[in-house]
Backbone as CSV, one residue per row, in Angstrom:
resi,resn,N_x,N_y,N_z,CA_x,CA_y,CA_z,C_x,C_y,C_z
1,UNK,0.837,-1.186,0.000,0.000,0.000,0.000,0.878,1.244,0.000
2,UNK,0.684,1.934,-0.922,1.149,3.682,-0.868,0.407,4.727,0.175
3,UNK,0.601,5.304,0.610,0.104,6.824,0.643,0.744,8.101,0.303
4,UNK,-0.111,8.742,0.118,0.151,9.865,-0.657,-0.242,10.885,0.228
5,UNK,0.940,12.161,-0.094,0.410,13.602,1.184,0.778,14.670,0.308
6,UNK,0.000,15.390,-0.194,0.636,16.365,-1.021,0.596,17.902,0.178
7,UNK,1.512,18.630,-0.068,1.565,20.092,0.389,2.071,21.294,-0.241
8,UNK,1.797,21.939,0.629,2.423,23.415,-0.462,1.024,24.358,-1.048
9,UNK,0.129,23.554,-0.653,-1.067,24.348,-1.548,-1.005,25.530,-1.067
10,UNK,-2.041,26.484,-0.973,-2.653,27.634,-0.634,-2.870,29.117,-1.230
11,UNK,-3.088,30.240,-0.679,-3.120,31.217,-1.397,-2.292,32.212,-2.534
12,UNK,-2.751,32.459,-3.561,-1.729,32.994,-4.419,-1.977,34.167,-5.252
13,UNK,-1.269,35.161,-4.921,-1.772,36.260,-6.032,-1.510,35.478,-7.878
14,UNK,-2.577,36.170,-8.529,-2.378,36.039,-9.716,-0.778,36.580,-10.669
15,UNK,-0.252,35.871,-11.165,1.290,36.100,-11.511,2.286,35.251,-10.782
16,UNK,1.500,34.799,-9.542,2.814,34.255,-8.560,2.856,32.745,-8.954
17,UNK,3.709,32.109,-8.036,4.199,30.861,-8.071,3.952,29.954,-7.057
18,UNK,4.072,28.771,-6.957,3.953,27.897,-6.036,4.398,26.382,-6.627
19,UNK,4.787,25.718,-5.232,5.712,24.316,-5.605,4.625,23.729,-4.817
20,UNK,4.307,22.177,-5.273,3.658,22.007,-4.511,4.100,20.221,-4.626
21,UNK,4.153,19.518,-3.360,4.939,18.262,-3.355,4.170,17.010,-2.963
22,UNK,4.562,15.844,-3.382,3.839,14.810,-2.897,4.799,13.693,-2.321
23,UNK,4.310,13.510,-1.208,5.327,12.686,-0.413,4.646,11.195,-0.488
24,UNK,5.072,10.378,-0.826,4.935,8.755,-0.937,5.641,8.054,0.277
25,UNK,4.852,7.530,0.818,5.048,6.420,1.562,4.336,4.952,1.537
26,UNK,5.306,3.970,2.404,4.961,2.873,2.113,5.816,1.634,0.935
27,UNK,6.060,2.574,-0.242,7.153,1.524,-1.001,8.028,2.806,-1.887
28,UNK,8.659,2.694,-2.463,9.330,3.322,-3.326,8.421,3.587,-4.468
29,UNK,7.930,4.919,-5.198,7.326,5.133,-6.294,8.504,5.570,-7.515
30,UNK,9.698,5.156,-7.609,10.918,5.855,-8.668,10.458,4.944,-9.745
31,UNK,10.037,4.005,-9.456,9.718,2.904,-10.979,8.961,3.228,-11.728
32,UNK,7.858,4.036,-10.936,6.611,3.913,-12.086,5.923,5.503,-12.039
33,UNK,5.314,5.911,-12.794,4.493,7.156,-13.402,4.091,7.539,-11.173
34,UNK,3.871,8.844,-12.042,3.116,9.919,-11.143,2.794,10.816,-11.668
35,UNK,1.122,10.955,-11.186,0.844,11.424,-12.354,-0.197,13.342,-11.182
36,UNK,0.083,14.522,-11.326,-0.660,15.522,-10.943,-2.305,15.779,-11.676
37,UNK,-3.212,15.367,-10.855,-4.361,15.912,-11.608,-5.358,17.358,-10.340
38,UNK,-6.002,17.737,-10.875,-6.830,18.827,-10.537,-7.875,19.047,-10.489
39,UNK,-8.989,19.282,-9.914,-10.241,19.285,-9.454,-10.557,20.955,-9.444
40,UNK,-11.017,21.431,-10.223,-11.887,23.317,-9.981,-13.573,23.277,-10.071
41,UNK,-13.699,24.006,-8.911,-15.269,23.709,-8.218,-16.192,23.248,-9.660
42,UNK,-17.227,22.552,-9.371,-18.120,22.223,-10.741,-17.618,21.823,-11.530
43,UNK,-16.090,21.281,-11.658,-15.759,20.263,-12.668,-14.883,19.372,-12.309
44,UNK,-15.126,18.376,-13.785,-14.277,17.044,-13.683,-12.465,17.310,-13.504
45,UNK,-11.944,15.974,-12.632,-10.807,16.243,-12.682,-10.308,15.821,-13.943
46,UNK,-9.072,16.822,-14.235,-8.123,16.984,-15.486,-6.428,16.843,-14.740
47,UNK,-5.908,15.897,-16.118,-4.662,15.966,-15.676,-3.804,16.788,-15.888
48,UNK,-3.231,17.764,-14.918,-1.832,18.285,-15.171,-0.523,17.877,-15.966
49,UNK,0.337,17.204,-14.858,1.124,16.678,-15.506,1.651,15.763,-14.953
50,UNK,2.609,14.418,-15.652,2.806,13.216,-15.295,4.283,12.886,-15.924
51,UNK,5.233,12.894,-14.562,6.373,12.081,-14.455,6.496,10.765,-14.549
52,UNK,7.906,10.045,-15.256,7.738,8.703,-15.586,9.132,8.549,-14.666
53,UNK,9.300,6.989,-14.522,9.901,6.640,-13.654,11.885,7.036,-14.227
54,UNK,11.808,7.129,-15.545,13.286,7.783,-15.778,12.868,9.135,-15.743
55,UNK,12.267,9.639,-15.626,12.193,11.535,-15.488,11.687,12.421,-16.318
56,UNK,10.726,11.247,-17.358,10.107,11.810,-18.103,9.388,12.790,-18.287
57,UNK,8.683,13.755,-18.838,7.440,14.316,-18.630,6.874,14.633,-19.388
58,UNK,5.236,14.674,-19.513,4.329,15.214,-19.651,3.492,16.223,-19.094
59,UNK,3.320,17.283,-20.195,2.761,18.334,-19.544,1.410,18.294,-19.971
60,UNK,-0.024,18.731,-19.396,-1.004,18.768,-19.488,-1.429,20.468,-20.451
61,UNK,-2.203,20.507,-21.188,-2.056,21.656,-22.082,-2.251,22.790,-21.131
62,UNK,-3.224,22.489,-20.062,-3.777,23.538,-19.313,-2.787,24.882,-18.790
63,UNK,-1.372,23.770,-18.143,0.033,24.591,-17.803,0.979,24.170,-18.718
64,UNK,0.809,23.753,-19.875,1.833,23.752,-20.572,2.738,25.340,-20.592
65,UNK,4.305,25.255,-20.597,4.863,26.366,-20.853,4.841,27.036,-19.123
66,UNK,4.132,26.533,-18.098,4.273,27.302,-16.877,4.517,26.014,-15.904
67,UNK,4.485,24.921,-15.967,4.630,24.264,-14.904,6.139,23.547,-14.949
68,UNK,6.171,22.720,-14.075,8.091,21.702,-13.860,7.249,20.395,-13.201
69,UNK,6.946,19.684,-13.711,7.538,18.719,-12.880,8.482,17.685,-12.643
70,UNK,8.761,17.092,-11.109,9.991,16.740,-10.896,9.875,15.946,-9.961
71,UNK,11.246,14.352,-10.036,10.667,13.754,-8.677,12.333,13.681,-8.162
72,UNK,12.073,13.701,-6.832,13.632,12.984,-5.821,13.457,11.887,-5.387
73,UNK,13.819,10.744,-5.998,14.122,9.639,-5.672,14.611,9.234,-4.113
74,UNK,15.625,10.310,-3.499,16.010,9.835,-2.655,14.799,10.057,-1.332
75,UNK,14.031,11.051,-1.661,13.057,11.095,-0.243,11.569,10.919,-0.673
76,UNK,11.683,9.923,-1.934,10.563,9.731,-2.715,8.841,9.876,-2.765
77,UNK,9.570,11.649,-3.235,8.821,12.845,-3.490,8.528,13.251,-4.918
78,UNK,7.456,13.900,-5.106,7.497,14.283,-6.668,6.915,15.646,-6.186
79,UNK,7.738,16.712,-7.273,7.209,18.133,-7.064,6.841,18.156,-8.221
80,UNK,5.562,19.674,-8.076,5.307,20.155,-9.530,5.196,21.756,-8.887
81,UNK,5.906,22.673,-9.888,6.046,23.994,-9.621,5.697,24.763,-10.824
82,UNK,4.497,25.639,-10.643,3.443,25.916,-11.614,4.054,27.483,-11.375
83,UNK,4.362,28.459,-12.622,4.593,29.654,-12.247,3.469,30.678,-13.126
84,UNK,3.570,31.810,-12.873,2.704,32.703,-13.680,1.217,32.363,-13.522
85,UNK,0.671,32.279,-12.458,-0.499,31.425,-11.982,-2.019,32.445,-12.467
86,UNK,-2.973,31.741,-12.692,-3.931,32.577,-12.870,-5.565,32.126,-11.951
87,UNK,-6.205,33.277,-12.119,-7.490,32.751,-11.484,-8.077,31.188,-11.720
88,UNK,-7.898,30.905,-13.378,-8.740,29.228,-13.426,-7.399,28.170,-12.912
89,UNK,-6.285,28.297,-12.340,-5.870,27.401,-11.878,-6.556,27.010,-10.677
90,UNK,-6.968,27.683,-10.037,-7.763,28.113,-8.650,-8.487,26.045,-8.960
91,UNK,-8.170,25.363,-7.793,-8.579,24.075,-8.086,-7.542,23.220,-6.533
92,UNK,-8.140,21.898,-6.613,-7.704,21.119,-5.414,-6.730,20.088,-6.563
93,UNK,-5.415,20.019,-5.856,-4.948,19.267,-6.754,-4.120,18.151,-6.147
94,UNK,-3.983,17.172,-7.006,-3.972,15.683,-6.334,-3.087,15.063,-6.471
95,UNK,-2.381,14.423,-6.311,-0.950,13.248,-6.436,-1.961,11.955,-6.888
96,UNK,-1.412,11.353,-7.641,-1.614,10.225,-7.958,-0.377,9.101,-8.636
97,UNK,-0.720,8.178,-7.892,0.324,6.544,-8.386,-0.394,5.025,-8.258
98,UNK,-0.579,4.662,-9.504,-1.225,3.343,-9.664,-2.537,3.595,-9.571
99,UNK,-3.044,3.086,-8.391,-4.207,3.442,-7.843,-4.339,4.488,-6.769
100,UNK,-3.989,4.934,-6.397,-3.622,5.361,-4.732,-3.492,6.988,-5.348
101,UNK,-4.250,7.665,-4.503,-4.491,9.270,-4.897,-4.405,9.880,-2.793
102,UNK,-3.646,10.827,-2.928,-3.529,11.819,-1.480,-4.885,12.326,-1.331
103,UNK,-4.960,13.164,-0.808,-6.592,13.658,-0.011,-6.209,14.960,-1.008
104,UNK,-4.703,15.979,-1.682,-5.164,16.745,-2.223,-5.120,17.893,-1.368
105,UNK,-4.205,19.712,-2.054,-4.385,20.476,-1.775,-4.900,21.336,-2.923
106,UNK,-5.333,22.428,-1.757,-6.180,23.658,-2.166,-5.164,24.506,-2.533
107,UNK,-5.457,25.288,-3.862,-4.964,26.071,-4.248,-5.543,27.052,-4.729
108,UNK,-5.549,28.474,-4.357,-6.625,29.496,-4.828,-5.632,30.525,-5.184
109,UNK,-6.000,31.108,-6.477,-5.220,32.381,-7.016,-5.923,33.352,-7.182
110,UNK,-6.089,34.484,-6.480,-7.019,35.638,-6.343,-5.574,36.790,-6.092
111,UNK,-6.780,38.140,-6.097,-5.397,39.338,-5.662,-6.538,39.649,-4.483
């Protein structure tokens, strides 16, 4: 069994930045995909973006051109750091591996 804890969410002026991380526990996730998806009130979740176990990535169109993501193997973590942020990022966003999804932070971009 995995669990998943993501942090870093919270408030953000529009323009700004934020890293936001997912901590895995339970087994090592360096082998296989991780994948960021997002939840904004009244809609379906959409995927961000998704690291592969050599360091691949995929970016989701939504932040294409503004996001990073990235994992550390050694404290087997995956970050994603979204810059130039705007009001529709405003959404709860989620770690996911295999099956196994974190509870998910809040992220709101207002001035």
């Amino acid at each position: 069994q995995v669990q998943l804890v993501e942090s870093g969410g919270g408030l953000v002026q529009p323009g700004g930045s934020l890293r936001l991380s997912c901590a895995a526990s339970g087994r090592a996730v360096s082998s296989e995909n991780v994948q960021w998806y997002r939840q904004a009130p009244g809609k379906g979740r959409e995927l961000v973006d998704v690291v592969g176990h050599l360091g691949t990535t995929l970016y989701g169109d939504s932040v294409k051109g503004r996001s990073t993501i990235s994992r550390d193997n050694a404290t087997n973590t995956v970050h994603l750091q979204i810059n130039n942020l705007k009001p529709e990022d405003t959404a709860i966003y989620y770690c996911n591996h295999n099956i196994y999804w974190g509870q998910g932070a809040q992220v709101t971009v207002s001035s």
